[in-house]
N, CA, C and O atoms as a printed pandas DataFrame, in Angstrom:
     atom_number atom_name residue_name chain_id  residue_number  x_coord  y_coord  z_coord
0              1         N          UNK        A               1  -85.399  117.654   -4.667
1              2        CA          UNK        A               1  -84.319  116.748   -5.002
2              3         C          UNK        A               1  -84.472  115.461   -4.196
3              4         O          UNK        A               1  -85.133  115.476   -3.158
4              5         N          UNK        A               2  -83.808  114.204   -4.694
5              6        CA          UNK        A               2  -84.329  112.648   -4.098
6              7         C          UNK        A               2  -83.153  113.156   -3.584
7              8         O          UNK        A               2  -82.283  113.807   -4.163
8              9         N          UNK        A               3  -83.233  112.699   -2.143
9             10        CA          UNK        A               3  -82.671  111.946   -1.667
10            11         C          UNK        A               3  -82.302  110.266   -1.384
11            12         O          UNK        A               3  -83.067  109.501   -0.797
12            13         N          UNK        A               4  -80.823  109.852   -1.995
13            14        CA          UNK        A               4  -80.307  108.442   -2.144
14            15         C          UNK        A               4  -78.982  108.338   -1.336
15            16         O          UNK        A               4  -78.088  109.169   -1.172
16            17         N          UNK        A               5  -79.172  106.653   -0.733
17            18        CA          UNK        A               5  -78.154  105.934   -0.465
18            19         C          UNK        A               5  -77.387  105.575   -0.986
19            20         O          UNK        A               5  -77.865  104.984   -1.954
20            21         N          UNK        A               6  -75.767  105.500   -1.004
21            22        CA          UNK        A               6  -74.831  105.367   -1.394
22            23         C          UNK        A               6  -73.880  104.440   -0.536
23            24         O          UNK        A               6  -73.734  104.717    0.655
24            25         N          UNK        A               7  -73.261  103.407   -1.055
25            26        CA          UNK        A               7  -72.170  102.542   -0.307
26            27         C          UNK        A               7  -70.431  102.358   -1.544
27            28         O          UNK        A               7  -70.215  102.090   -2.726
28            29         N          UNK        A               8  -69.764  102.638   -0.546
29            30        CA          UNK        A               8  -68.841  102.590   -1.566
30            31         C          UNK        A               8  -68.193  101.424   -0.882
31            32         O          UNK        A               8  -68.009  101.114    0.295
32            33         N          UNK        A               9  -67.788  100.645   -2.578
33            34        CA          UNK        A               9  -67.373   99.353   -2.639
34            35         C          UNK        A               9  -65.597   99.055   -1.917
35            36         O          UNK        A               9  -65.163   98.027   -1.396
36            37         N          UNK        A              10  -65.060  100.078   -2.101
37            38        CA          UNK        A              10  -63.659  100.099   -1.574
38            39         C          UNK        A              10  -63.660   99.974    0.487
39            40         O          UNK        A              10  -63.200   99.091    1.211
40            41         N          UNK        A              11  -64.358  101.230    0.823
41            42        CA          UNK        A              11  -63.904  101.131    1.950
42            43         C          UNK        A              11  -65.384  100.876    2.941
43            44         O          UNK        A              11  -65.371  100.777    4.168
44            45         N          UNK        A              12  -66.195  100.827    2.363
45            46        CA          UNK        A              12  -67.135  100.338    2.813
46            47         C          UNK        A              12  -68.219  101.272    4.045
47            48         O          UNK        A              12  -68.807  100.859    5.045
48            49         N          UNK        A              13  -68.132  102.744    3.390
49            50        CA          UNK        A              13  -68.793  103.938    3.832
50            51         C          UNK        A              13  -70.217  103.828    3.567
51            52         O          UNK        A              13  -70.413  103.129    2.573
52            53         N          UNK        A              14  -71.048  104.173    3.987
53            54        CA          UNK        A              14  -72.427  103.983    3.624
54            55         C          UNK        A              14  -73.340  105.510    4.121
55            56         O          UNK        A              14  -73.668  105.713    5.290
56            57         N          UNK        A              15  -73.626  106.424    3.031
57            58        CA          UNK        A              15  -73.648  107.783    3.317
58            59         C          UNK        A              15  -75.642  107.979    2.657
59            60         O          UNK        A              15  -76.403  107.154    2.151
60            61         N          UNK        A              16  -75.816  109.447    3.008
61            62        CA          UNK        A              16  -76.855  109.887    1.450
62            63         C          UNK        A              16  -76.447  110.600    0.607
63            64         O          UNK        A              16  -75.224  110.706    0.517
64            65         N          UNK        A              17  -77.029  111.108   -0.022
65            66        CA          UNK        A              17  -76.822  112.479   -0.403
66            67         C          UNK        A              17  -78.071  112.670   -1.489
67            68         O          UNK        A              17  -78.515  111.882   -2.324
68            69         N          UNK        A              18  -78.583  114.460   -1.035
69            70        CA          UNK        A              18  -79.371  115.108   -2.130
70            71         C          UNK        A              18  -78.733  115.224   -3.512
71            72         O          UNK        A              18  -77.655  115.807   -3.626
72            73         N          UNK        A              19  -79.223  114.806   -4.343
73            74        CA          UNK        A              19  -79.123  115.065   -6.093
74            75         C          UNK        A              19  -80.161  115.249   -6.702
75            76         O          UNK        A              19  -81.235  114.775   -6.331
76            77         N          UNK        A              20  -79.973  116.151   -8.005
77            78        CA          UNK        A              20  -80.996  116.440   -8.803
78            79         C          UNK        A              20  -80.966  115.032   -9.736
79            80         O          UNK        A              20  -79.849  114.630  -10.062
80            81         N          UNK        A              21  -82.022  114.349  -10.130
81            82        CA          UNK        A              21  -81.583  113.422  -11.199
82            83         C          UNK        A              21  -80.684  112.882  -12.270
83            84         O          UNK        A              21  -80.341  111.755  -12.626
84            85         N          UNK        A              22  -80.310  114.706  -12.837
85            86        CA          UNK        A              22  -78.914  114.386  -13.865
86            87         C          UNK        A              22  -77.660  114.262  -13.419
87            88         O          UNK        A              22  -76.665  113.991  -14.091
88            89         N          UNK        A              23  -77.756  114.548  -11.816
89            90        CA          UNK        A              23  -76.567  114.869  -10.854
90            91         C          UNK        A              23  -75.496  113.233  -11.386
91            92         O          UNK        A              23  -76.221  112.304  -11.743
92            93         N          UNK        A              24  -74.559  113.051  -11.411
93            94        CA          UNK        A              24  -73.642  111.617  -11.361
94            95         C          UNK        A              24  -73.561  111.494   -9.790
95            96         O          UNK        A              24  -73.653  112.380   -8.940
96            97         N          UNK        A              25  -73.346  110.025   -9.642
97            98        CA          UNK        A              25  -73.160  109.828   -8.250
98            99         C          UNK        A              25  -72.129  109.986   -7.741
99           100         O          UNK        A              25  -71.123  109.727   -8.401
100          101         N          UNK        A              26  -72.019  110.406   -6.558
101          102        CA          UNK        A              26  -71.093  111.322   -5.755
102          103         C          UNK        A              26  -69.689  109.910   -5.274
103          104         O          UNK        A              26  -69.735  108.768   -4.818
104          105         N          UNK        A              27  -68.533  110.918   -5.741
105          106        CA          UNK        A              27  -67.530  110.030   -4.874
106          107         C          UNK        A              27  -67.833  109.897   -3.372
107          108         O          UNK        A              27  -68.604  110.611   -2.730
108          109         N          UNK        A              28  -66.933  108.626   -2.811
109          110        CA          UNK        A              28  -66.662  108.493   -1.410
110          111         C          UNK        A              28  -66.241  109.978   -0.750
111          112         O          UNK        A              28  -65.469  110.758   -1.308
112          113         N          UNK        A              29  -66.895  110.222    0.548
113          114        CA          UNK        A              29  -66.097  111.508    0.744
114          115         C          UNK        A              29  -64.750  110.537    1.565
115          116         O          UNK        A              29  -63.597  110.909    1.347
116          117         N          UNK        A              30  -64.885  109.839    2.091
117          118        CA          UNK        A              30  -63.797  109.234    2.926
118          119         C          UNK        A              30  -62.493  108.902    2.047
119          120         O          UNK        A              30  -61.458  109.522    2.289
120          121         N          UNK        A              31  -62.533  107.709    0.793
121          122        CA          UNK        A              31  -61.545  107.296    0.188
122          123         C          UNK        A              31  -62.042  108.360   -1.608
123          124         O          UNK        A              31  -61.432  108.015   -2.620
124          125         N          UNK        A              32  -62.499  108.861   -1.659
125          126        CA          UNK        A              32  -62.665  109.310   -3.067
126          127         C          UNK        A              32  -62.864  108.056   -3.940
127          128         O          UNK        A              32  -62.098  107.885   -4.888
128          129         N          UNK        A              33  -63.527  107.455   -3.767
129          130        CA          UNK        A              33  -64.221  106.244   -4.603
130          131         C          UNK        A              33  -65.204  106.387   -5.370
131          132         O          UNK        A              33  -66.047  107.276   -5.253
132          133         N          UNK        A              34  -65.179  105.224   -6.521
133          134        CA          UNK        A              34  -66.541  105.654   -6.866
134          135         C          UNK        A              34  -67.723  105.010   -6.276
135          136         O          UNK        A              34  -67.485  103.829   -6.021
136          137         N          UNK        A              35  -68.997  105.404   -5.950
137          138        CA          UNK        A              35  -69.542  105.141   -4.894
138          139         C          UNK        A              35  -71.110  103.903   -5.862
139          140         O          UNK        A              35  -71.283  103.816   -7.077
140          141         N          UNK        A              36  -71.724  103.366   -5.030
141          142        CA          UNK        A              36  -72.879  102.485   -5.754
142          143         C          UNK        A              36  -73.953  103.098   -4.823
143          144         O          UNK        A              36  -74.054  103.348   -3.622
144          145         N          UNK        A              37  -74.909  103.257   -6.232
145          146        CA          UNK        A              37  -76.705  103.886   -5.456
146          147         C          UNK        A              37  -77.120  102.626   -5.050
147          148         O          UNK        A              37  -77.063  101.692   -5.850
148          149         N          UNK        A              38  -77.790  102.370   -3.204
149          150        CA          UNK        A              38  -78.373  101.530   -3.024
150          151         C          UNK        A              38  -80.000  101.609   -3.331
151          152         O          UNK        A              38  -80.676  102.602   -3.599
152          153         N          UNK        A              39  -80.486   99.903   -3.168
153          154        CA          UNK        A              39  -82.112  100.629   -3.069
154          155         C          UNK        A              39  -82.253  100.799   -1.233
155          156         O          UNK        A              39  -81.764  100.245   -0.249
156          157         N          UNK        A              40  -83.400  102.106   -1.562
157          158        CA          UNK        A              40  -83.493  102.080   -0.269
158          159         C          UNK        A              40  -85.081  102.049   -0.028
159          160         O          UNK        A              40  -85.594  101.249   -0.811
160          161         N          UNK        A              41  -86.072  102.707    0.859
161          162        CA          UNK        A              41  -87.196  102.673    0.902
162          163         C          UNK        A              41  -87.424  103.928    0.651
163          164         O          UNK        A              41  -86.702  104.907    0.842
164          165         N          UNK        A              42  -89.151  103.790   -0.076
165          166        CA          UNK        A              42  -89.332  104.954   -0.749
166          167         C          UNK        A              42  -89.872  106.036    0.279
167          168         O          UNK        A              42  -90.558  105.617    1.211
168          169         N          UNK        A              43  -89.616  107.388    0.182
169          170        CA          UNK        A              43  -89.986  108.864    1.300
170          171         C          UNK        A              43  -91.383  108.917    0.716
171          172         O          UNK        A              43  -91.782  109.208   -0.411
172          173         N          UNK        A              44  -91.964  108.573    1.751
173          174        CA          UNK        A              44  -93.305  109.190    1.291
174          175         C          UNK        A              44  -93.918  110.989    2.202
175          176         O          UNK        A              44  -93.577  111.320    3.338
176          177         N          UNK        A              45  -94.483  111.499    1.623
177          178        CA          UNK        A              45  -94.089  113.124    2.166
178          179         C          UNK        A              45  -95.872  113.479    2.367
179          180         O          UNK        A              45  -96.557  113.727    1.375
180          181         N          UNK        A              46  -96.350  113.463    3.505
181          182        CA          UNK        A              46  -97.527  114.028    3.842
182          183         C          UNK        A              46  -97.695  115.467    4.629
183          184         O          UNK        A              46  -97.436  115.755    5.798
184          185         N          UNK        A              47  -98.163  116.170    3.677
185          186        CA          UNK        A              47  -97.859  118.066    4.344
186          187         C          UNK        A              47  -99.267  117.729    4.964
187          188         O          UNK        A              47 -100.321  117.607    4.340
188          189         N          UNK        A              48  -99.003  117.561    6.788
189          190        CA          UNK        A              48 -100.223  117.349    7.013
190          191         C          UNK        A              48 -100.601  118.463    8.224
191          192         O          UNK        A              48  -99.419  118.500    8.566
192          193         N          UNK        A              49 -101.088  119.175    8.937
193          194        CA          UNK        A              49 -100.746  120.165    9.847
194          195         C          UNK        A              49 -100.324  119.248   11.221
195          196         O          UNK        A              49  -99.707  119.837   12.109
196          197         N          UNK        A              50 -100.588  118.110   11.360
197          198        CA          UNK        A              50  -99.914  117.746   12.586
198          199         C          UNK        A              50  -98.241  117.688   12.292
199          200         O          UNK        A              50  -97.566  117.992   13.276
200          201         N          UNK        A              51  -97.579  117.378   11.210
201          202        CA          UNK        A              51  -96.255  117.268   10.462
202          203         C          UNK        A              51  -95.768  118.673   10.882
203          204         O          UNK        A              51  -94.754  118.818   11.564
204          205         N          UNK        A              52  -96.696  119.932   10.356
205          206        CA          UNK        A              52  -96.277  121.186   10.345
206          207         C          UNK        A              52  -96.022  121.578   11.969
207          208         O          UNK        A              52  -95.000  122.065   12.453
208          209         N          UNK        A              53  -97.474  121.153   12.763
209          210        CA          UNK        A              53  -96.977  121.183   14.219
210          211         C          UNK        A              53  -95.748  120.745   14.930
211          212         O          UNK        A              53  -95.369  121.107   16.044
212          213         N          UNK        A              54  -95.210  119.947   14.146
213          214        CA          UNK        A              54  -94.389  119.012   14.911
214          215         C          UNK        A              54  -92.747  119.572   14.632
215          216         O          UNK        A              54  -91.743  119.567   15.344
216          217         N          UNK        A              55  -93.041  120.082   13.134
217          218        CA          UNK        A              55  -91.355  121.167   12.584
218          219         C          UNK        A              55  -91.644  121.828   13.337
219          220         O          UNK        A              55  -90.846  121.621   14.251
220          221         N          UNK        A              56  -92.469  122.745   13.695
221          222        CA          UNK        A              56  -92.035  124.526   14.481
222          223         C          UNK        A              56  -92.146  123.812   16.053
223          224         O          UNK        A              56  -91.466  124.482   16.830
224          225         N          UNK        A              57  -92.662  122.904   16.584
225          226        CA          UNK        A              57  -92.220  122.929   17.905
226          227         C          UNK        A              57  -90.828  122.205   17.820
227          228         O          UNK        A              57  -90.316  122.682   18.832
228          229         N          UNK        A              58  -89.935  121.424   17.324
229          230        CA          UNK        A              58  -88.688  121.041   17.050
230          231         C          UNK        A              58  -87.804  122.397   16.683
231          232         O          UNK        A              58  -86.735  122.584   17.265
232          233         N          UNK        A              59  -88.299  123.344   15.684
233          234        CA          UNK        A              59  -87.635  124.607   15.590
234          235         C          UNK        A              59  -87.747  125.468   16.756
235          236         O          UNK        A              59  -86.801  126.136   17.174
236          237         N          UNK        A              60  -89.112  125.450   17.374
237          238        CA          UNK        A              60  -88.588  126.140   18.754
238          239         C          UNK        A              60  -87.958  125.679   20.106
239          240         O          UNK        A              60  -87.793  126.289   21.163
240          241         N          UNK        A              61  -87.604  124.158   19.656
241          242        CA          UNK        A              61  -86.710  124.135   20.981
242          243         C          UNK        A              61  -85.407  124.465   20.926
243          244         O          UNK        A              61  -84.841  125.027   21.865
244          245         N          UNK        A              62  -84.565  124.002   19.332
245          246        CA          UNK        A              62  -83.654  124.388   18.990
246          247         C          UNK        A              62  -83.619  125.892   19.423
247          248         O          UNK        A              62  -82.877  126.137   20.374
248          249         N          UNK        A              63  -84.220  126.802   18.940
249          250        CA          UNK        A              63  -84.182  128.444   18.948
250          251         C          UNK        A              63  -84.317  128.733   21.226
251          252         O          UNK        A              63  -83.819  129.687   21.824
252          253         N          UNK        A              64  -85.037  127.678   21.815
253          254        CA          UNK        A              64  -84.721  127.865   23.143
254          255         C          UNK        A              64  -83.123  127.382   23.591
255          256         O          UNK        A              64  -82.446  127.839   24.512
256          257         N          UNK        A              65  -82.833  126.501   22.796
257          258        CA          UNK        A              65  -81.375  126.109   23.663
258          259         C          UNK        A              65  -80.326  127.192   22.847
259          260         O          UNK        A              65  -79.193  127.193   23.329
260          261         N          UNK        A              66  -80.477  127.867   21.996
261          262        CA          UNK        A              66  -79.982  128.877   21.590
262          263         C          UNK        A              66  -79.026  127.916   20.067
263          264         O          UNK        A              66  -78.069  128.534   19.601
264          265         N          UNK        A              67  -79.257  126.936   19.623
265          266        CA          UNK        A              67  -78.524  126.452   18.312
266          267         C          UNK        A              67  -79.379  127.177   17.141
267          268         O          UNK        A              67  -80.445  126.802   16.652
268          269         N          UNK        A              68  -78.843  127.970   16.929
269          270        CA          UNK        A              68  -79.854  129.089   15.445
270          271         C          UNK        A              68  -79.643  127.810   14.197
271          272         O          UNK        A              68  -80.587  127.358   13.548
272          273         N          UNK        A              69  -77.957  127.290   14.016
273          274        CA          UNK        A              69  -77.409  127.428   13.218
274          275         C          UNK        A              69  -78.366  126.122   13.054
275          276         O          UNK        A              69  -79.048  126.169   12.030
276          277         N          UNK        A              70  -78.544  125.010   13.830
277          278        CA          UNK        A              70  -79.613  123.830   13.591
278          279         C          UNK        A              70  -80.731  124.012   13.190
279          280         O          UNK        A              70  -81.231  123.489   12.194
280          281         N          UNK        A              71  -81.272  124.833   13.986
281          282        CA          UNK        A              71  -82.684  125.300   13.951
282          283         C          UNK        A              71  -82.711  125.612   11.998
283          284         O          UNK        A              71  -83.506  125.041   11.252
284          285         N          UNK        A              72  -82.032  126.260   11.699
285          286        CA          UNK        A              72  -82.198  127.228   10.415
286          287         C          UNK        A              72  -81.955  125.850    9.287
287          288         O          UNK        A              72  -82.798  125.615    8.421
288          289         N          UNK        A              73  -80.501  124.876    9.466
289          290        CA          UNK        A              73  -80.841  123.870    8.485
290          291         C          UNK        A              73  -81.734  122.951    8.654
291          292         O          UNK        A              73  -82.213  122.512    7.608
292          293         N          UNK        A              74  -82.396  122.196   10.329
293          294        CA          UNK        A              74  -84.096  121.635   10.313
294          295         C          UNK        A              74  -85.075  122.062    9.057
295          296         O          UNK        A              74  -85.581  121.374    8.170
296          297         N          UNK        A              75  -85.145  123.669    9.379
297          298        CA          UNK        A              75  -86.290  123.769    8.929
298          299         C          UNK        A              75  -85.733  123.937    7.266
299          300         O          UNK        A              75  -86.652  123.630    6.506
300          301         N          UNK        A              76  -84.631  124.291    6.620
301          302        CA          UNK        A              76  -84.800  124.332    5.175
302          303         C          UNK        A              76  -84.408  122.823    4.863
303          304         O          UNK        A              76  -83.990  122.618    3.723
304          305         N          UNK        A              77  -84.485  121.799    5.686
305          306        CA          UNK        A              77  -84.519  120.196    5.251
306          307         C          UNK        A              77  -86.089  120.034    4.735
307          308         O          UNK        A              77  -86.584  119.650    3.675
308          309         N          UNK        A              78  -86.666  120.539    6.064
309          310        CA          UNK        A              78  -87.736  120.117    6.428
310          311         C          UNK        A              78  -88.924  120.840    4.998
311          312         O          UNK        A              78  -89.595  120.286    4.128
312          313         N          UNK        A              79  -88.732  122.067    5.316
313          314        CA          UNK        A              79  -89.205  122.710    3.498
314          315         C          UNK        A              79  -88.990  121.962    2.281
315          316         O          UNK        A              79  -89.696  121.922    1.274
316          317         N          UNK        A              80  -87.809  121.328    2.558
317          318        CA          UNK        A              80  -87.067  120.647    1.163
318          319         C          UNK        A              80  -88.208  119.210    0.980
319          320         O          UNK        A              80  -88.812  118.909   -0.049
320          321         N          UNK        A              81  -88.243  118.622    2.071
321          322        CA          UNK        A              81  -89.248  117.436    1.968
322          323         C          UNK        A              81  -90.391  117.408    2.340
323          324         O          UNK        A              81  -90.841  116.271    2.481
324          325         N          UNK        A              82  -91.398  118.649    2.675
325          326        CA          UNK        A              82  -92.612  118.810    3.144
326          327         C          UNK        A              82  -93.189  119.943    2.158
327          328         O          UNK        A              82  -92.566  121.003    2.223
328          329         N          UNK        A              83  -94.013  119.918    1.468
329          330        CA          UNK        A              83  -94.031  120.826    0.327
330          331         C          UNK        A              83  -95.986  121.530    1.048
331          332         O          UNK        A              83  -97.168  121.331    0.767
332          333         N          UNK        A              84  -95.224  122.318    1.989
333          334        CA          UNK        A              84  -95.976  123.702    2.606
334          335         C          UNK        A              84  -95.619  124.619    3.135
335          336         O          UNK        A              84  -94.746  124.713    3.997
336          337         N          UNK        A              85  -96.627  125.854    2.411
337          338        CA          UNK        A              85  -96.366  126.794    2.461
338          339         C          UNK        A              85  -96.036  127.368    4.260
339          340         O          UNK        A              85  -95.161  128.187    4.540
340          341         N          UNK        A              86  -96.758  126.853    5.054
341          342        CA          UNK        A              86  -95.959  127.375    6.621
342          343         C          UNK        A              86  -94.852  126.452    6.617
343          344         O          UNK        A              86  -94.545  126.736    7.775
344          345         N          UNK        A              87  -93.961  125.556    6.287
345          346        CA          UNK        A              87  -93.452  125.322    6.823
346          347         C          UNK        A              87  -91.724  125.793    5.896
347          348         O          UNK        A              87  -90.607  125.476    6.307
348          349         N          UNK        A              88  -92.090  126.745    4.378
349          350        CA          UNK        A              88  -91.007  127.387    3.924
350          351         C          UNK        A              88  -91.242  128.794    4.011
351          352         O          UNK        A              88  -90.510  129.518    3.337
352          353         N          UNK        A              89  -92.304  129.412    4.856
353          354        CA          UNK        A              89  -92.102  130.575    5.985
354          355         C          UNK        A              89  -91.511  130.236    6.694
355          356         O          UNK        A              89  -90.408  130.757    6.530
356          357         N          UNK        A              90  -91.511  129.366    7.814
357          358        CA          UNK        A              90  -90.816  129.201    9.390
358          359         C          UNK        A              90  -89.440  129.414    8.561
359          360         O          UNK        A              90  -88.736  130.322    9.002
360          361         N          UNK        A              91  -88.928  128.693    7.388
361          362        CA          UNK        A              91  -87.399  128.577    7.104
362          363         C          UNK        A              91  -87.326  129.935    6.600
363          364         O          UNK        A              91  -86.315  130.567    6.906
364          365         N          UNK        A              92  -88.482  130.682    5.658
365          366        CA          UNK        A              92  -87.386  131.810    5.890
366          367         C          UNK        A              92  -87.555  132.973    6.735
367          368         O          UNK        A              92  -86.800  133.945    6.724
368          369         N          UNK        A              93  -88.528  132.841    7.435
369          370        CA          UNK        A              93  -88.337  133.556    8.755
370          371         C          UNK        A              93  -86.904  133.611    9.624
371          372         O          UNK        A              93  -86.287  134.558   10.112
372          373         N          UNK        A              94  -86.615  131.950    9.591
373          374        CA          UNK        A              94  -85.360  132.042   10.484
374          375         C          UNK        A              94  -84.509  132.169    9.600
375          376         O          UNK        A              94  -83.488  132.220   10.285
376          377         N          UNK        A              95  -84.139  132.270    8.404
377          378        CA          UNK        A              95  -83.478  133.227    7.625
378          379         C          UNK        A              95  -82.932  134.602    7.435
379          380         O          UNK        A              95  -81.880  134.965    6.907
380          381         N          UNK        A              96  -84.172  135.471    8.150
381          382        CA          UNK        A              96  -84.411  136.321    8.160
382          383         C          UNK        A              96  -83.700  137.226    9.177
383          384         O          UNK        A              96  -83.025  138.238    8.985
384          385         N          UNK        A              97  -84.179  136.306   10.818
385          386        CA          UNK        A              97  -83.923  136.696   11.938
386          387         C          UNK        A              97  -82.452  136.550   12.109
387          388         O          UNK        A              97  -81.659  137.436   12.428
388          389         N          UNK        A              98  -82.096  134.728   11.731
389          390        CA          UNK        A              98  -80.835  134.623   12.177
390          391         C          UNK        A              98  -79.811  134.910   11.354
391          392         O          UNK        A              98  -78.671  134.576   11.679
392          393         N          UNK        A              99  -80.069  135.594   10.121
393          394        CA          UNK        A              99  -78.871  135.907    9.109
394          395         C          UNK        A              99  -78.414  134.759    8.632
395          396         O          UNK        A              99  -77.419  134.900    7.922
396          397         N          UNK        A             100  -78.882  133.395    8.804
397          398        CA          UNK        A             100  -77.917  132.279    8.012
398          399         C          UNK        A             100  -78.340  131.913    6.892
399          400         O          UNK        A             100  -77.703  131.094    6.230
């Protein structure tokens, strides 16, 4: 799913949010507005093993200071925009372990 920028014209919130393409754009969560897609810059996504190195040592510091609950949405972000196979093991590994 793209992730897009959103600014709403009323109160002047400036958010993202994941959508599938047919998704409509999301009200303000602040004033319930209707909100405008900005342009933003394009994600470019390289599954590269230094990338992959770099999620599981970020997932294991989280998992040392004891935040599961971070650790577990990092890595299913990180799956969501890195399209490899270790790095939607690590997410559901900690799926697995931490029950979330």
């Amino acid at each position: 799913m793209p992730l897009y920028d959103f600014k709403c014209p009323e109160c002047g919130r400036a958010f993202e949010a994941l959508l599938k393409l047919a998704d409509p754009d999301p009200q303000c969560p602040d004033c319930g507005a209707r909100t405008q897609k900005q342009i933003s810059a394009p994600a470019i996504s390289i599954a590269s093993d230094k990338a992959t190195s770099r999620i599981e040592k970020r997932v294991k510091n989280y998992l040392k200071d004891g935040k599961f609950g971070e650790a577990t949405r990092f890595a299913d972000k990180a799956a969501s925009m890195i399209k490899s196979d270790r790095v939607k093991r690590i997410a559901d590994k900690l799926h697995q372990k931490t029950g979330l």
